[in-house]
C-alpha positions as CSV (number, residue, x, y, z in Angstrom):
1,X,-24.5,-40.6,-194.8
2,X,-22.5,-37.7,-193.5
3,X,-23.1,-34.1,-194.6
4,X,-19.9,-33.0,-197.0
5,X,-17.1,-30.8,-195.5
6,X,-17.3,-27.7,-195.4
7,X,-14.5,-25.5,-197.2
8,X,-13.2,-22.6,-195.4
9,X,-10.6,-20.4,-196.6
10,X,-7.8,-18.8,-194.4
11,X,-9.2,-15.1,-193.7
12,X,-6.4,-12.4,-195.0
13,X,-5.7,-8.8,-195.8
14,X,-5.3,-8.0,-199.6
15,X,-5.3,-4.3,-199.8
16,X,-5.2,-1.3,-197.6
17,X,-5.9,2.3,-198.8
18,X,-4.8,5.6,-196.6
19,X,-8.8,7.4,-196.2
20,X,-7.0,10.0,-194.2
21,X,-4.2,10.5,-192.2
22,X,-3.6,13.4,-189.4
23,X,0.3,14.0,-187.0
24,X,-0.9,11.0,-184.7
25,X,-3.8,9.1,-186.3
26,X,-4.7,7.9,-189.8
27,X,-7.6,5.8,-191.2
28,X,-7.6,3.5,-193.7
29,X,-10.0,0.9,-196.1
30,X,-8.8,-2.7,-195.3
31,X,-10.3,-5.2,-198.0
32,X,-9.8,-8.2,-196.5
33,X,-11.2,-12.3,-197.7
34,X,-13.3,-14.3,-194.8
35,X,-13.8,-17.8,-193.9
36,X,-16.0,-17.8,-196.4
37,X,-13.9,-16.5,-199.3
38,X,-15.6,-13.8,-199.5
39,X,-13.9,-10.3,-200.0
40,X,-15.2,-7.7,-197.4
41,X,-13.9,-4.2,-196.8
42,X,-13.6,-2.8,-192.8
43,X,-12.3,0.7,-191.9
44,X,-9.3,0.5,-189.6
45,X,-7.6,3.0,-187.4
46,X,-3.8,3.2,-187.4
47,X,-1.5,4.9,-185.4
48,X,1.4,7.0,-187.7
49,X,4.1,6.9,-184.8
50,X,4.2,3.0,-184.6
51,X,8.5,2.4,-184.8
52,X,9.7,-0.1,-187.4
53,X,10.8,-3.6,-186.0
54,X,8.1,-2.8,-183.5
55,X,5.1,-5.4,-182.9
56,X,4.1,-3.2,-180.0
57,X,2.9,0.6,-180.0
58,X,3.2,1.7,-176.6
59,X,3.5,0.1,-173.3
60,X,1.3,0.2,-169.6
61,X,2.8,-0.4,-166.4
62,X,1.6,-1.9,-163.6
63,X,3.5,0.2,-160.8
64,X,3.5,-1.4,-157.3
65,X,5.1,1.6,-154.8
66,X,6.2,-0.7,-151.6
67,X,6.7,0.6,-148.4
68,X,7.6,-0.2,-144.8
69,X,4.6,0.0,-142.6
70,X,2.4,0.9,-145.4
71,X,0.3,-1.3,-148.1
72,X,1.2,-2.1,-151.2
73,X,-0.3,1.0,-153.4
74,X,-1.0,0.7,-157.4
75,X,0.1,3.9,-158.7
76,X,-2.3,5.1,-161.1
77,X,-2.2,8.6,-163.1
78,X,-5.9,10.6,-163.6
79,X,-5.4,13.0,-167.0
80,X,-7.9,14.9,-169.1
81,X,-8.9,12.6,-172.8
82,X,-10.3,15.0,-175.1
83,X,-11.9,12.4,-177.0
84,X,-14.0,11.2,-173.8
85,X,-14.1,14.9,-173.0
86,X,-13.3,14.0,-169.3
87,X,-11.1,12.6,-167.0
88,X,-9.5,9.5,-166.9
89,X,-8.2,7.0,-164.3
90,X,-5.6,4.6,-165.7
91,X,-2.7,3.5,-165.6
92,X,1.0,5.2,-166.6
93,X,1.6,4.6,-170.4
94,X,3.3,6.3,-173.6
95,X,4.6,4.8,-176.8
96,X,7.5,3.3,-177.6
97,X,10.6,5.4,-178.9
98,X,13.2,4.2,-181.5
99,X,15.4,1.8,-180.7
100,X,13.9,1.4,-177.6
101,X,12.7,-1.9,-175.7
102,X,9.2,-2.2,-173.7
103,X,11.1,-2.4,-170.5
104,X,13.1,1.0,-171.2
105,X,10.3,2.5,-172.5
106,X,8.1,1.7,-169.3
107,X,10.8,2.9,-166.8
108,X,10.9,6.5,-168.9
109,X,7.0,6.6,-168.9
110,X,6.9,6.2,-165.4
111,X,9.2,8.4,-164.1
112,X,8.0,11.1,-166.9
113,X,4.3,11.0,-165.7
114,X,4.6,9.7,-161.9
115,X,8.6,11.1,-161.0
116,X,9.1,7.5,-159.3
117,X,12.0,5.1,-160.6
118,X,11.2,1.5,-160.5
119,X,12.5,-2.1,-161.2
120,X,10.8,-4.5,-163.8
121,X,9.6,-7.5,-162.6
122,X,7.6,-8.8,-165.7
123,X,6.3,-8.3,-168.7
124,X,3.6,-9.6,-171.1
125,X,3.9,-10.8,-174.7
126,X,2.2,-8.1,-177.1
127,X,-1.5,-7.8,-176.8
128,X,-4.4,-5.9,-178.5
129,X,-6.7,-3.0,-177.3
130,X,-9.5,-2.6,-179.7
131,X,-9.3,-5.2,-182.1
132,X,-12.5,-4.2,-184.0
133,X,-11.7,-0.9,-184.1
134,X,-7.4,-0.7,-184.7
135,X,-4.5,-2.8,-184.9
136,X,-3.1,-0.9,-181.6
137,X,-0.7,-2.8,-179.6
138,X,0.9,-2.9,-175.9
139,X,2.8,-4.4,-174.0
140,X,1.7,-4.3,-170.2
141,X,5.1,-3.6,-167.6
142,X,5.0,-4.9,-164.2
143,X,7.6,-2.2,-161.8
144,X,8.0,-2.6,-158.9
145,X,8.9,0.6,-156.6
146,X,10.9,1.3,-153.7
147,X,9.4,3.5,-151.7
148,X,11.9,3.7,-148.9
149,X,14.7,5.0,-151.5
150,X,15.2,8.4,-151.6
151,X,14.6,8.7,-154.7
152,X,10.7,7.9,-154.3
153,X,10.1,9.8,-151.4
154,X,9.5,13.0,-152.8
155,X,8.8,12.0,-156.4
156,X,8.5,15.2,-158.9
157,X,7.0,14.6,-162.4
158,X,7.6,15.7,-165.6
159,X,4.4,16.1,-166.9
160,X,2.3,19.0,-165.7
161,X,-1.4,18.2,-166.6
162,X,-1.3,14.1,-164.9
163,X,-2.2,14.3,-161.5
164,X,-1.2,10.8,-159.5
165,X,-3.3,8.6,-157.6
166,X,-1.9,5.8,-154.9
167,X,-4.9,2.7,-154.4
168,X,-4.1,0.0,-151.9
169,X,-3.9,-2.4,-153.5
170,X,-5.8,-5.1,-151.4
171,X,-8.9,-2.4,-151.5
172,X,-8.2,-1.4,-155.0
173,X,-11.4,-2.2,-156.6
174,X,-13.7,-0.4,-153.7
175,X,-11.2,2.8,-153.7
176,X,-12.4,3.2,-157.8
177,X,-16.0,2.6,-157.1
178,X,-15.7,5.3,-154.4
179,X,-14.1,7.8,-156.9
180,X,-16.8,6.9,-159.4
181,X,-19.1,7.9,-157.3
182,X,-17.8,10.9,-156.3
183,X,-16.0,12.7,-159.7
184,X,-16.9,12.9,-163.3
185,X,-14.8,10.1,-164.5
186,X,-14.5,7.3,-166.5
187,X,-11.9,4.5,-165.7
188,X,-9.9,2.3,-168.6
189,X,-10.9,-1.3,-169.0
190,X,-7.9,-2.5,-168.3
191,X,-6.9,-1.2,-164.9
192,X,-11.1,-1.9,-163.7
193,X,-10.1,-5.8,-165.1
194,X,-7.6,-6.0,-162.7
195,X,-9.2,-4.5,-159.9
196,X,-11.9,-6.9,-160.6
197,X,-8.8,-9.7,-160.5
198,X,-7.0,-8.5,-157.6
199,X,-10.4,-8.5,-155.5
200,X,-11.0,-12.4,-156.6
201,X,-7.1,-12.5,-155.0
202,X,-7.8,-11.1,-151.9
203,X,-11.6,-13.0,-151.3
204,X,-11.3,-15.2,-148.6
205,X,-13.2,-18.2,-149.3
206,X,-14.7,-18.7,-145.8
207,X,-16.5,-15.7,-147.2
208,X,-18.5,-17.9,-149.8
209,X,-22.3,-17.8,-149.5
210,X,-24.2,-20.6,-148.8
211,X,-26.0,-22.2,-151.9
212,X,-29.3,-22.3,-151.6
213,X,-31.1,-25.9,-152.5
């Protein structure tokens, strides 16, 4: 005899109610039904600036600066977070302004926090950052930079307080262990995940240990 179906329901959002709200941040109650069909509550953290006819809050960008006789450098940006009271190693990024697409907005970003100009080469679809905590969404912008132009030579930035860092890129991983190591840091998740990715790139696989039997 086989066991009766379960019946699940489609989880949804019935209700959210403003807790409090600040110029860049507001925090609401979200009463919401699970699988189950039960009704829950969960308190979720909102951005205010979010534009209409936006899925996306903000964008990152992936900034490769390319140059003859040199390697391929990520171009990161190291900035004081108040609310890790320290800095931070990650990578360019901003929200996204009216009327404005992801592409555009990444371009401004970068040349507001880094001074370089750059070239899109791809794009991802929107994606989450801390689901259980916020309904905050990017949009991750891969630029490629020319750093033969004169334009990137002798970058000069906008923004006084970001201080930029160039990683090779093929010994990106090791060159943010050795800054761990030797500052008071903390590094985002997503630009450690892609170190992690880009050193599984550049492993050579005649570098495989042996399996023990």
């Amino acid at each position: 005899m086989s066991s009766p179906k379960k019946v699940t329901t489609e989880p949804h959002v019935t209700k959210e109610e403003l807790i409090a709200s600040g110029s860049w941040v507001k925090l609401e109650k979200t009463t919401y039904v699970d699988p189950s069909g039960s009704t829950r509550t969960w308190e979720t953290a909102k951005r205010t600036t979010r534009v209409a006819n936006s899925a996306a809050d903000g964008v990152g960008i992936i900034a490769l600066l390319k140059r003859t006789l040199h390697k391929d450098c990520v171009v990161m940006v190291k900035q004081f977070r108040p609310p890790l009271g320290c800095n931070v190693l990650e990578f360019p990024a901003g929200l996204i302004d009216e009327n404005e697409s992801a592409e555009a907005a990444a371009l401004r970003e970068l040349k507001e926090e880094t001074g370089y100009k750059g070239e899109v080469v791809g794009i991802t679809p929107v994606t989450c950052l801390d689901p259980g905590l916020s309904n905050c969404t990017t949009q991750i912008v891969m630029v490629h930079i020319n750093g033969d132009d004169c334009a990137n030579i002798n970058p000069t930035q906008q923004l006084e307080f970001v201080e930029v860092v160039l990683l090779p890129l093929d010994e990106f991983q090791q060159k943010i262990d050795v800054l761990l190591q030797k500052e008071k840091i903390i590094v985002d998740s997503k630009v450690y995940i892609y170190a992690m990715g880009m050193s599984q790139a550049f492993f050579k696989p005649r570098e495989l240990p042996v399996l023990k039997q």
